[in-house]
N, C-alpha and C positions, 0 to 999 in steps of 0.2 A: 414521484421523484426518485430519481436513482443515484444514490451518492458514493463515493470515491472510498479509497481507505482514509480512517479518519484519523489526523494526526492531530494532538495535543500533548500539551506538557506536562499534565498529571495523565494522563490516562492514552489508552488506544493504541494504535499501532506502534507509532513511537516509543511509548512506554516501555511495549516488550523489544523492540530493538534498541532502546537506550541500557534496559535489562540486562541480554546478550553479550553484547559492545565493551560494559564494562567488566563483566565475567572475562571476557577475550577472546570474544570468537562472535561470528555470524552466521548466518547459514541462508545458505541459494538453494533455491529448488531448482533442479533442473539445470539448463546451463547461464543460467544468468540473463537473458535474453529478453525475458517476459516483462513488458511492460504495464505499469500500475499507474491508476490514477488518484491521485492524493486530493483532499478537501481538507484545512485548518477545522477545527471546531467552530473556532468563535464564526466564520466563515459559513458555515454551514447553519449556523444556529440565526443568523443575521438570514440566510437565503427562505428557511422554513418561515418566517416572522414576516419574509418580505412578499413569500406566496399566499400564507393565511390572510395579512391585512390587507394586499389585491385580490385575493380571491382570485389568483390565478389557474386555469386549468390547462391541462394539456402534461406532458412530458420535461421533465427539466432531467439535466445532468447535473449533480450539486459535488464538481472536480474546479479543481485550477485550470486556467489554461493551458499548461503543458504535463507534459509525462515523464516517467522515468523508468528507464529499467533499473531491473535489480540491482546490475554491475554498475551502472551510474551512481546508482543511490547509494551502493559500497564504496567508491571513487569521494562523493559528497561525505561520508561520514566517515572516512580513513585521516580527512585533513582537520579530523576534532580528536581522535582519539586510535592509536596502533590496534590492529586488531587482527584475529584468524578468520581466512574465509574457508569455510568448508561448501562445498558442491555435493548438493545429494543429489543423484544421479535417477531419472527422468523412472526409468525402469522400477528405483527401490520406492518410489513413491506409489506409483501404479502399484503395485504390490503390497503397497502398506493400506493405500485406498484406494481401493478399486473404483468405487461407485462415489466418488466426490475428488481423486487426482486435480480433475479441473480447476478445482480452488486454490491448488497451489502450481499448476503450473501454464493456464491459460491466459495471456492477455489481456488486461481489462485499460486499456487504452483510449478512454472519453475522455471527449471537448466540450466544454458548459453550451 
C-alpha cells in the first residue's frame, strides 16, 4: 500500500502546517505548483483494517480522490487564518538537498 501525506488533528502533516500558519508564515518549496496527495488518518486506518480483514493483495493507493497543490492548499488555509507565504526557490533546495530535493519538490499526485 502506498499512502498520501497523512493529515490529522493531533498529529502529521497538518500539525506542522497548523504549527507554521499560527507562527505567521508558510512556506512553498519551489514555485507552488507541485502537487500532493492527502489521506485523513482515521481514513487510512479504516483502509489498512479493510485490506487485512479481506486479505486483500495487490497495489492500493490509500489518497482522497482529489489533489492539491501547494498554492491551493495556501488559498484553503488563508480563509481560516492571515498568514506569510514564503517561496523557497527550486535551486536553494537542490542545494541544501542534493540527494533527496525530490521529497520536496516532486509531484505526488495519486488517485485511490
Amino acid at each position: 500500500m502506498r499512502c498520501g501525506v497523512v493529515l490529522g488533528k493531533r498529529g502529521g502533516y497538518f500539525k506542522i502546517i497548523q504549527n507554521t500558519v499560527k507562527l505567521g508564515f508558510f512556506v512553498i518549496f519551489g514555485n507552488g505548483k507541485k502537487y500532493n496527495s492527502f489521506i485523513y488518518l482515521k481514513d487510512l486506518s479504516k483502509l489498512i483494517e479493510w485490506l487485512v480483514v479481506n486479505d486483500k493483495k495487490g497495489v492500493y493507493n490509500g489518497v482522497m480522490p482529489n489533489y492539491y497543490t501547494d498554492m491551493e492548499l495556501v488559498c484553503e488555509l488563508r480563509k481560516l487564518r492571515k498568514f506569510v507565504v514564503f517561496k523557497l526557490p527550486a535551486f536553494v533546495i537542490k542545494a541544501l538537498f542534493p540527494r533527496m530535493n525530490e521529497l520536496f519538490l516532486d509531484s505526488k499526485n495519486s488517485l485511490p
